[in-house]
C-alpha positions as MATLAB code, in Angstrom:
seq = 'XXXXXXXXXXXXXXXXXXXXXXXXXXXXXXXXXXXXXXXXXXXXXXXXXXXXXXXXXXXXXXXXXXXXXXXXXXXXXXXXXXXXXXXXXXXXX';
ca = [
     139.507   98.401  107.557;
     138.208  100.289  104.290;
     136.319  102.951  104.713;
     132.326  102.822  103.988;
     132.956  104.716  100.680;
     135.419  101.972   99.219;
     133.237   99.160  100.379;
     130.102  100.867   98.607;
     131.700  101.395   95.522;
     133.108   98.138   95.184;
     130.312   96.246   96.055;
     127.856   98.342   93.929;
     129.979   98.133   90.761;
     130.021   94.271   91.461;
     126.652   94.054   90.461;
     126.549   96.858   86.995;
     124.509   96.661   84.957;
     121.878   95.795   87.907;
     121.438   98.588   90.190;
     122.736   97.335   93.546;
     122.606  100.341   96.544;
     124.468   99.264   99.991;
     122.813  101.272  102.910;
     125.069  101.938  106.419;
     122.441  101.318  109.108;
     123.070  102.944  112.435;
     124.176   99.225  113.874;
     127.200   99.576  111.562;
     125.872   96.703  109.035;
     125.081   96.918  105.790;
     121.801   96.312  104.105;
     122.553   95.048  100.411;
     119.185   95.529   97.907;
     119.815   94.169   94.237;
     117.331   95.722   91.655;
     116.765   94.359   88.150;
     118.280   96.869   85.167;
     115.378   99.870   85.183;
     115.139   99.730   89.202;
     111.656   98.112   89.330;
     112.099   94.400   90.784;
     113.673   93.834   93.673;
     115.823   90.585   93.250;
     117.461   90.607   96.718;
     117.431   92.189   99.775;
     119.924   91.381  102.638;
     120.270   92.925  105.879;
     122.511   92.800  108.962;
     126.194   92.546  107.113;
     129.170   93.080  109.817;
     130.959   95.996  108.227;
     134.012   94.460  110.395;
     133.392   91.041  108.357;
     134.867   93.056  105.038;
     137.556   93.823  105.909;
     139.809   92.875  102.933;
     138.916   93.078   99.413;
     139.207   89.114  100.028;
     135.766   88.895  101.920;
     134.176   91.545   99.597;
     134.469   88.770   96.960;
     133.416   86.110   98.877;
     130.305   88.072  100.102;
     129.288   89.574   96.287;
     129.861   85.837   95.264;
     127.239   84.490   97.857;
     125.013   87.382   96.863;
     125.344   86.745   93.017;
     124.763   82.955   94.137;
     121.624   84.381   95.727;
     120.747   86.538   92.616;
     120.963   83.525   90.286;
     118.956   81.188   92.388;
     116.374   83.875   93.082;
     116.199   84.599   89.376;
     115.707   80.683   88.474;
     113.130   80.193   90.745;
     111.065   83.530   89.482;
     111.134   82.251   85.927;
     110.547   78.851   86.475;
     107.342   80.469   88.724;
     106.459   82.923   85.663;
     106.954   79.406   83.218;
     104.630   77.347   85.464;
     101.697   80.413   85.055;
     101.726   80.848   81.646;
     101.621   76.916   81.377;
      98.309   76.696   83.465;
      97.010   79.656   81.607;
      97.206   77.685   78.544;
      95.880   75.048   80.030;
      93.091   76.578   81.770;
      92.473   78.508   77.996;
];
Protein backbone atom coordinates (compact mmCIF):
# COMPACT_ATOMS: atom_id res chain seq x y z
CA UNK A 1 0.00 0.00 0.00
CA UNK A 2 1.31 3.74 -0.46
CA UNK A 3 2.21 5.39 2.24
CA UNK A 4 -0.12 8.34 3.77
CA UNK A 5 2.33 10.93 2.29
CA UNK A 6 1.90 9.66 -1.45
CA UNK A 7 -1.81 9.33 -1.07
CA UNK A 8 -2.00 13.06 0.31
CA UNK A 9 -0.09 14.48 -2.27
CA UNK A 10 -1.76 12.89 -4.99
CA UNK A 11 -5.05 13.42 -3.98
CA UNK A 12 -4.47 17.11 -2.98
CA UNK A 13 -2.81 18.04 -6.28
CA UNK A 14 -5.95 16.36 -7.94
CA UNK A 15 -7.93 19.10 -6.96
CA UNK A 16 -5.16 22.53 -7.68
CA UNK A 17 -6.16 25.21 -8.07
CA UNK A 18 -8.92 24.43 -5.23
CA UNK A 19 -7.40 23.86 -1.98
CA UNK A 20 -8.22 20.25 -1.11
CA UNK A 21 -6.48 19.03 2.56
CA UNK A 22 -6.84 15.05 3.29
CA UNK A 23 -6.77 14.54 7.16
CA UNK A 24 -5.54 10.79 8.67
CA UNK A 25 -8.07 10.26 11.48
CA UNK A 26 -7.02 7.93 14.23
CA UNK A 27 -9.55 5.10 12.59
CA UNK A 28 -7.07 5.02 9.68
CA UNK A 29 -9.66 6.83 7.14
CA UNK A 30 -9.37 9.75 5.53
CA UNK A 31 -11.48 12.82 5.79
CA UNK A 32 -11.37 14.68 2.28
CA UNK A 33 -12.53 18.72 2.63
CA UNK A 34 -12.56 20.60 -0.85
CA UNK A 35 -12.34 24.48 -0.43
CA UNK A 36 -13.12 26.98 -3.19
CA UNK A 37 -9.71 28.96 -4.58
CA UNK A 38 -9.07 31.63 -1.44
CA UNK A 39 -10.04 28.81 1.27
CA UNK A 40 -13.40 30.39 2.28
CA UNK A 41 -16.32 27.95 1.00
CA UNK A 42 -16.35 24.71 1.78
CA UNK A 43 -17.56 22.72 -1.37
CA UNK A 44 -17.20 19.19 0.08
CA UNK A 45 -16.53 17.45 2.97
CA UNK A 46 -16.20 13.59 3.13
CA UNK A 47 -15.37 11.47 5.92
CA UNK A 48 -14.70 7.80 6.73
CA UNK A 49 -12.39 6.80 3.45
CA UNK A 50 -10.70 3.15 3.98
CA UNK A 51 -7.06 4.07 3.58
CA UNK A 52 -6.86 0.15 2.60
CA UNK A 53 -9.54 1.01 -0.28
CA UNK A 54 -6.49 3.11 -2.15
CA UNK A 55 -4.46 1.05 -2.55
CA UNK A 56 -3.33 1.55 -6.20
CA UNK A 57 -3.07 4.72 -7.96
CA UNK A 58 -6.12 2.92 -9.85
CA UNK A 59 -8.67 3.60 -6.93
CA UNK A 60 -7.11 7.06 -6.20
CA UNK A 61 -8.64 7.98 -9.60
CA UNK A 62 -11.70 6.44 -9.23
CA UNK A 63 -12.22 8.05 -5.74
CA UNK A 64 -10.95 11.90 -6.91
CA UNK A 65 -13.36 11.19 -9.91
CA UNK A 66 -16.44 10.52 -7.57
CA UNK A 67 -15.30 13.47 -5.50
CA UNK A 68 -14.91 15.88 -8.56
CA UNK A 69 -18.44 14.30 -9.57
CA UNK A 70 -19.46 15.50 -6.11
CA UNK A 71 -17.72 18.95 -6.54
CA UNK A 72 -19.54 19.62 -9.83
CA UNK A 73 -22.95 18.63 -8.66
CA UNK A 74 -22.48 20.52 -5.41
CA UNK A 75 -21.35 23.54 -7.37
CA UNK A 76 -24.56 23.34 -9.83
CA UNK A 77 -26.87 23.13 -7.26
CA UNK A 78 -25.24 26.32 -5.21
CA UNK A 79 -25.57 28.48 -8.29
CA UNK A 80 -28.69 27.44 -9.46
CA UNK A 81 -29.71 28.26 -5.44
CA UNK A 82 -27.75 31.76 -5.67
CA UNK A 83 -29.79 32.20 -9.45
CA UNK A 84 -33.18 31.38 -7.87
CA UNK A 85 -32.43 34.40 -4.95
CA UNK A 86 -31.46 36.99 -6.99
CA UNK A 87 -34.56 36.09 -9.24
CA UNK A 88 -37.07 36.55 -6.26
CA UNK A 89 -35.17 39.58 -5.21
CA UNK A 90 -36.06 41.11 -8.40
CA UNK A 91 -39.18 40.06 -8.16
CA UNK A 92 -39.94 40.97 -4.73
CA UNK A 93 -38.11 44.67 -5.85
Amino acid sequence: MMSILEQRQIIESAFLPLNCRCLVEADDTLTVQIRAVGGERVLLGVKGIQRNELSSSRSISQLVLRLRQQVTLQESTHLTNREDRALRSAIHA
